[in-house]
C-alpha positions in Angstrom: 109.5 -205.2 147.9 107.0 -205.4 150.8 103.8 -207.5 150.8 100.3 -206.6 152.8 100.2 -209.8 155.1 96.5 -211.0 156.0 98.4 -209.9 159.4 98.3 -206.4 158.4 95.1 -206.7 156.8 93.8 -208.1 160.4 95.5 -205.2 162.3 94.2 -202.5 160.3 90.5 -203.8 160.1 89.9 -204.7 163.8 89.2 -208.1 162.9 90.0 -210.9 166.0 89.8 -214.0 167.6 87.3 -214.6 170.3 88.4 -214.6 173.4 87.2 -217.3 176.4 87.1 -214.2 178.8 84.6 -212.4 176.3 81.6 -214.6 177.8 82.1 -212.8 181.5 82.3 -208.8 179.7 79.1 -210.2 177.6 77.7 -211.2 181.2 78.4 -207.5 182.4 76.8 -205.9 179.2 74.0 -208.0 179.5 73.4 -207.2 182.8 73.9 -203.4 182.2 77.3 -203.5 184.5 79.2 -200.7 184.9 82.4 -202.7 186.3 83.5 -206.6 186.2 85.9 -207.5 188.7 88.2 -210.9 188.6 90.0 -212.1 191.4 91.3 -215.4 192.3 89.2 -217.2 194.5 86.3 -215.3 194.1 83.5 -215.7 191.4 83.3 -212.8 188.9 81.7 -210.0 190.6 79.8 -207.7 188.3 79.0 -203.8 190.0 75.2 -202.6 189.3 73.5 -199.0 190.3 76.8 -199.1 191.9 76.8 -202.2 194.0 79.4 -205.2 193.6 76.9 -208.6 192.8 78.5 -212.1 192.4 77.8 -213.6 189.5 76.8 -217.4 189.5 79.6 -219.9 188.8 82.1 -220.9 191.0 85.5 -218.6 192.0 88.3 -218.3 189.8 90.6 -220.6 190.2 94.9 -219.4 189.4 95.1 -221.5 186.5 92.1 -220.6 185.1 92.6 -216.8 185.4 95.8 -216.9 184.0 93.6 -218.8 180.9 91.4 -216.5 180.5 93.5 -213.1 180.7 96.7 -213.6 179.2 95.7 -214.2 176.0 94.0 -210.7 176.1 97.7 -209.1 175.9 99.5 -208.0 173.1 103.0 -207.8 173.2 103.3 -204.2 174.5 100.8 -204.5 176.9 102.5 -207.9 178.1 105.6 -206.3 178.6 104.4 -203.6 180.3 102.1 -206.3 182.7 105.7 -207.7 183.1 107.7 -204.6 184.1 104.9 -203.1 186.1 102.9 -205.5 187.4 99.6 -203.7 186.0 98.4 -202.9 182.6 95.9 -200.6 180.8 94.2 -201.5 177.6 91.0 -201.2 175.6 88.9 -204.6 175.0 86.6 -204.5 172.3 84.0 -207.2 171.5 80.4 -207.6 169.9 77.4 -208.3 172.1 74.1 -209.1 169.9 75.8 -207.3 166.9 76.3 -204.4 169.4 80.1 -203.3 169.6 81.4 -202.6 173.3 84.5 -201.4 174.4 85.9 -201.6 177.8 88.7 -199.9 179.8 90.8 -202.8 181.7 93.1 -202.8 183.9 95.4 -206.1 184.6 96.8 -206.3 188.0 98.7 -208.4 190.1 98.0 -208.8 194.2 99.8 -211.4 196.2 100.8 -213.1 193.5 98.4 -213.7 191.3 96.7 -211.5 188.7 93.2 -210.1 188.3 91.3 -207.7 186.2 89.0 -204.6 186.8 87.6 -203.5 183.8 85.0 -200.3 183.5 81.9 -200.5 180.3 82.0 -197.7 178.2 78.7 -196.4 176.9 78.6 -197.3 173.0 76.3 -193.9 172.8 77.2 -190.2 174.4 74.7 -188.8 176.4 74.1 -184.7 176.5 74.6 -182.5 179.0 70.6 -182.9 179.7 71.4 -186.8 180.3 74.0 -186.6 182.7 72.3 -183.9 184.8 75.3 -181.5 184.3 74.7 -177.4 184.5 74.2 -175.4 181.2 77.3 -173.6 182.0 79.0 -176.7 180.3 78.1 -175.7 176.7 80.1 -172.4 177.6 83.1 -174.3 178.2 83.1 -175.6 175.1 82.8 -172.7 172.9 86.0 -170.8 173.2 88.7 -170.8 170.6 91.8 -171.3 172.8 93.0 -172.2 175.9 92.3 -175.5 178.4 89.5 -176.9 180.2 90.6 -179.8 183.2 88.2 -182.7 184.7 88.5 -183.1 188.0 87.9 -186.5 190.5 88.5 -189.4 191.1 88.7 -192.7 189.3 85.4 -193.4 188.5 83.9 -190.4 188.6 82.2 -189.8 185.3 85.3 -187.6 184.2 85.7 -189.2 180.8 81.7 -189.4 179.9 81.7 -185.4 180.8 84.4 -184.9 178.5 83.2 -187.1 175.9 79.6 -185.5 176.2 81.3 -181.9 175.7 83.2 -183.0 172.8 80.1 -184.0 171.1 78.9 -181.0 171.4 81.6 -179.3 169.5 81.2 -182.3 167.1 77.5 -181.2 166.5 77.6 -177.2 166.2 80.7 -176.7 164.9 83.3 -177.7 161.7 86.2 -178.5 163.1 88.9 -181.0 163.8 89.1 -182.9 166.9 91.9 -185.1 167.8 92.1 -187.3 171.4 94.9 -188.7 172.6 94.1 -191.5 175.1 95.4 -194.6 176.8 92.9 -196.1 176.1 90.6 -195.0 173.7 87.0 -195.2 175.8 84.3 -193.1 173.8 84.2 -193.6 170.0 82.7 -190.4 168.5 80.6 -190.7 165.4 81.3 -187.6 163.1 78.8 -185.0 162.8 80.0 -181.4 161.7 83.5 -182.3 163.0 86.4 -184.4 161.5 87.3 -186.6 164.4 91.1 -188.3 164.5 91.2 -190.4 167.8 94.4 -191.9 168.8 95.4 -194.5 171.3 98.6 -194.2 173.7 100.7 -197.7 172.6 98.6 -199.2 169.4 98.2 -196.0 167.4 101.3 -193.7 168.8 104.2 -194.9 170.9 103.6 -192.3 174.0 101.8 -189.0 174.7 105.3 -186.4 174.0 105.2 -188.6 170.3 101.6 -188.0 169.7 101.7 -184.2 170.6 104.7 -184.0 168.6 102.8 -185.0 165.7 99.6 -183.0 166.5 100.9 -179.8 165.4 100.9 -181.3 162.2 97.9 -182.5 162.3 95.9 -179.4 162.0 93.5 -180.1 164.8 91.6 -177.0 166.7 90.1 -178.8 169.7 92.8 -181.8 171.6 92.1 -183.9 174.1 95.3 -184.9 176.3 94.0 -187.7 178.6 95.1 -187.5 181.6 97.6 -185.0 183.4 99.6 -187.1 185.0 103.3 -186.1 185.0 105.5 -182.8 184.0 105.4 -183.9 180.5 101.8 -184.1 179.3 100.8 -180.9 181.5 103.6 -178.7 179.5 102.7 -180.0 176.0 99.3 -179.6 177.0 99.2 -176.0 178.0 102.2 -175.5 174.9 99.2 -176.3 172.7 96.6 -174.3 174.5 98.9 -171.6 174.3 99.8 -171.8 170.7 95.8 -171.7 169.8 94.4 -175.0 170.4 90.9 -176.0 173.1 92.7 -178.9 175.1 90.8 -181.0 177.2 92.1 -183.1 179.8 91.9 -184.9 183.1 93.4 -184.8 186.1 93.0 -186.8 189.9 91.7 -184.0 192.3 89.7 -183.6 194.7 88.1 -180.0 193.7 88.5 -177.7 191.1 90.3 -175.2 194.0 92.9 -178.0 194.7 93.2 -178.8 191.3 95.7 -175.9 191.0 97.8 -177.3 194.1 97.6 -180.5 192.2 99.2 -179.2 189.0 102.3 -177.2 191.1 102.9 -181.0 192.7 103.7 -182.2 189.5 107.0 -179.4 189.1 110.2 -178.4 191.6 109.1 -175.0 193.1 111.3 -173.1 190.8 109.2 -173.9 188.6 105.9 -172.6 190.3 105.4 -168.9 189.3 105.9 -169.5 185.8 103.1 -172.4 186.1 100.7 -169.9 187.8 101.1 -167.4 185.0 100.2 -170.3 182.0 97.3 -171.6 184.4 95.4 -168.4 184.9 96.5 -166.8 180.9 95.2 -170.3 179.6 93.4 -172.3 181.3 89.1 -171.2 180.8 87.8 -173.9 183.4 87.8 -176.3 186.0 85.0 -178.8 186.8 85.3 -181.0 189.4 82.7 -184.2 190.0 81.9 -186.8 191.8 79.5 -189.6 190.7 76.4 -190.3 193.6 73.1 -193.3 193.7 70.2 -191.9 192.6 67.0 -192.0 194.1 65.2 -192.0 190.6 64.6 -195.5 189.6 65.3 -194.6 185.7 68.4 -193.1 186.9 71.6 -194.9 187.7 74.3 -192.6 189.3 74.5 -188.6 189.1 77.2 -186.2 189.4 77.8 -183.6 191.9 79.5 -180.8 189.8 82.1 -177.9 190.9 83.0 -175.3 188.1 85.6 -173.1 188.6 85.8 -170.6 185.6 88.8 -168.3 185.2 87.2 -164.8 185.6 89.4 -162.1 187.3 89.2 -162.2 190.6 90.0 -166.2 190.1 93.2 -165.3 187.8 94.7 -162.8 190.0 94.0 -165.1 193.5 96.1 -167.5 190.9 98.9 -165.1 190.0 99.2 -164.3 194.2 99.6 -167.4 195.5 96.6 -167.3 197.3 94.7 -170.5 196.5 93.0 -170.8 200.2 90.5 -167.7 199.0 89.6 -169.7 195.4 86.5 -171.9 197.6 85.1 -168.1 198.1 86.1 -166.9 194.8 83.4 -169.7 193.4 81.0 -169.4 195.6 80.4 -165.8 195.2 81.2 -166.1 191.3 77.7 -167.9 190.8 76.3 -165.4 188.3 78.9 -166.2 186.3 78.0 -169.6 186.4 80.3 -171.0 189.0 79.3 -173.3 191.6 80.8 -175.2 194.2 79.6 -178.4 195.6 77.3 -177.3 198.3 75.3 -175.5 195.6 75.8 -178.6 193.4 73.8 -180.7 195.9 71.0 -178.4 197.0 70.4 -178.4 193.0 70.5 -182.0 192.9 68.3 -182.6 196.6 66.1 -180.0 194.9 65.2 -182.0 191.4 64.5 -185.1 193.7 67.9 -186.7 192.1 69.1 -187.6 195.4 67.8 -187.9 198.8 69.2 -185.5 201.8 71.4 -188.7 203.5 73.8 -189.0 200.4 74.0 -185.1 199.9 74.8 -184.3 203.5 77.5 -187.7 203.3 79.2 -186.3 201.0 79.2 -182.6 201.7 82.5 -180.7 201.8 80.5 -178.7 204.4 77.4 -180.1 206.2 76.3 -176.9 207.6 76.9 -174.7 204.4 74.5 -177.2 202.7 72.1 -177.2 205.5 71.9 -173.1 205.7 70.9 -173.7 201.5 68.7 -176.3 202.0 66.6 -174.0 204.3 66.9 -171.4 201.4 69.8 -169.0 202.4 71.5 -168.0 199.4 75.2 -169.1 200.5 76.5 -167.6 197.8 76.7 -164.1 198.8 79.5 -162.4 200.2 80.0 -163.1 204.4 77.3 -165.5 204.1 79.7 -168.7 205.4 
C-alpha cells in the first residue's frame, strides 16, 4: 500500500530550500529589475527602465556560477540543460513576505553557463495600465475562435495576455485553463475558475496537456507559444471545436504573422491553413515594448491589431498577404490600427518623445504625414 512521503507533501505544497542564488533575484526585486543577467566574468548585471546596470560585487567566477545555478535544476530541467545546452523554468521565491516568480532561462556560451532570467509582475495590470487601445476588451469577448500575440522576446506579449485574461476572469463565469512553459502570471480567481498548468512539472508536454483539456471543460485556453506544427493544430482544433485560445507567437507584425504560421507547415499544407486562420482566428495584436518619457512610467507598448473582418478574411483565403498592411490601415473604424497610428497615439499622450517613435517606425514618412494631422488612414492616402 502506498504512503504520502514528507516528499510528496513538499511537492504538492510549494514548500523549498533556499537557494544561494535567491539573494541576486531579491537584489533585482528590490531594485524594481525587470531582467538579471549572469555571466562568467562579469558581476550580476540587473536591467532598469530598460538599461543593463552592474550590480556591486565582484564578477562571477566558473566555480561559483556553477554553485549558485545548478542547484536551481530539477531533474527534468537538468536533463534538458544537458541535452540542449539551455533550459526554461519558473523560480519562485519570497521577498519581504512578497512571493515573486521569475522566467529563467539557463544557458551555456563558450563553455560555461549563465542565466537570464525576466520578473514577473506579482499583480496584472488593466488595459488602462499598460496603455493598450480599448479595442482589447473586444477581443476578449467572443465565444470561439483564437486571438495570437505578436513580437518579440520581451515585448510585453505575456503581460497583454495575462491582462486580457483578467478581464474574462472579472466579467464573466467561466473556466480558464493556461498551458505554459513556464507558468509566469498567477491569476487570482474572481468570477472565473482558473486551472493553470505548467509544460514539464504539472503535464509532460503541450500535445499531453491539450489531450487532457477536452476533458477538462474549460471555455477560454491559453496555448503558450506557437512554436511548432503541433501546438498550432491543437490550438486552432480547439478554437474550432468551441474554445477562446490565446496564444503567442514570434513576429514581427500582425500582417506577417500569417507568413509566420504557413512557415511552420510543408506547402501542401498551406490552403487548408489559410481557410482555419481566417474561419477562426478573431485577432492579431502585434507589440513592441518602447522608454517612456513619463517619469512614473517604465516602458510602453506600440500596438498593431489586426481583426478578422472581411475584406481581411478573403485577402487571407487569396493568398494575398502583401495588401493586409492596407487592409488595417483603412479598417481603423473597426478598431484596427497599425503601428504608424499606434505611435502618433502614443507621441500624442506625451508617452514618448518623437526620436523613439520615428526609430522605430515601420515607415518614417507615413508617421510624419500623421504627426502633421493627415489622417493616413484613408484610402490612397500612402
Amino acid at each position: 500500500m502506498s504512503t504520502t512521503s514528507q516528499a510528496d507533501i513538499d511537492r504538492f505544497t510549494g514548500k523549498r530550500t533556499e537557494l544561494e542564488v535567491d539573494k541576486l533575484f531579491r537584489a533585482c526585486v528590490k531594485l524594481e529589475g525587470s531582467d538579471l543577467h549572469l555571466k562568467v566574468g562579469q558581476p550580476p548585471y540587473v536591467r532598469i527602465r530598460g538599461s543593463l546596470r552592474p550590480l556591486n560585487r565582484d564578477a562571477i567566477g566558473a566555480e561559483e556560477m556553477v554553485r549558485l545555478l545548478f542547484p536551481m535544476l530539477n531533474e527534468r530541467n537538468r536533463r534538458i540543460f544537458d541535452e540542449d545546452g539551455g533550459a526554461d523554468f519558473a523560480h519562485v521565491l519570497d521577498v519581504d513576505g512578497t512571493t515573486w516568480r521569475f522566467r529563467v532561462n539557463m544557458l551555456q556560451q563558450l563553455g560555461k553557463i549563465g542565466l537570464v532570467a525576466r520578473r514577473i509582475n506579482n499583480w496584472i495590470p488593466n488595459f488602462e495600465g499598460l496603455n493598450l487601445p480599448p479595442v482589447m476588451e473586444s477581443l476578449c469577448k467572443f465565444d470561439q475562435g483564437m486571438v495570437l500575440l505578436a513580437g518579440v522576446t520581451g515585448s510585453g506579449k505575456s503581460t497583454t495576455i495575462a491582462s486580457m485574461l483578467n478581464w474574462i476572469n472579472r466579467n464573466y463565469r467561466k473556466h480558464i485553463l493556461t498551458l505554459e512553459d513556464p507558468i509566469e502570471f498567477i491569476f487570482s480567481e474572481d468570477k472565473c475558475l482558473v486551472n493553470q498548468r505548467e509544460i514539464g512539472q504539472d503535464v509532460k508536454n503541450f500535445e499531453i496537456g491539450m489531450k487532457h483539456a477536452v476533458r477538462e471543460d474549460p471555455d477560454i485556453i491559453l496555448v503558450g507559444e506557437m512554436r511548432d506544427q503541433e501546438t498550432f493544430m491543437t490550438a486552432i482544433h480547439a478554437a474550432e471545436t468551441g474554445h477562446l485560445v490565446f496564444g503567442t507567437i514570434h513576429a514581427s507584425s500582425a500582417s506577417t504573422t500569417i507568413g509566420r504560421i504557413l512557415d511552420l507547415f510543408p506547402e501542401e499544407m498551406h490552403a487548408a491553413l489559410r481557410s482555419a486562420m481566417a474561419f477562426n482566428m478573431k485577432g492579431i495584436v502585434a507589440q513592441k515594448l518602447l522608454p517612456s518619457i513619463q517619469e512614473n512610467v517604465g516602458r510602453v507598448p506600440t500596438v498593431e491589431i489586426m481583426t478578422f473582418n472581411a475584406t481581411v478574411r478573403k485577402l487571407i483565403l487569396e493568398g494575398t498577404d502583401e495588401k493586409l498592411p492596407d487592409a488595417i490601415r483603412i479598417g481603423a473604424e473597426e478598431g484596427m490600427q497599425d503601428f504608424t497610428m499606434s505611435l502618433k497615439s502614443l507621441v500624442d499622450k506625451e508617452l514618448i518623445d518623437r526620436q523613439t517613435a520615428f526609430s522605430v517606425a515601420p515607415n518614417v514618412e507615413a508617421l510624419k504625414m500623421a504627426l502633421k494631422g493627415i489622417d493616413v488612414s484613408q484610402p490612397g492616402i500612402l
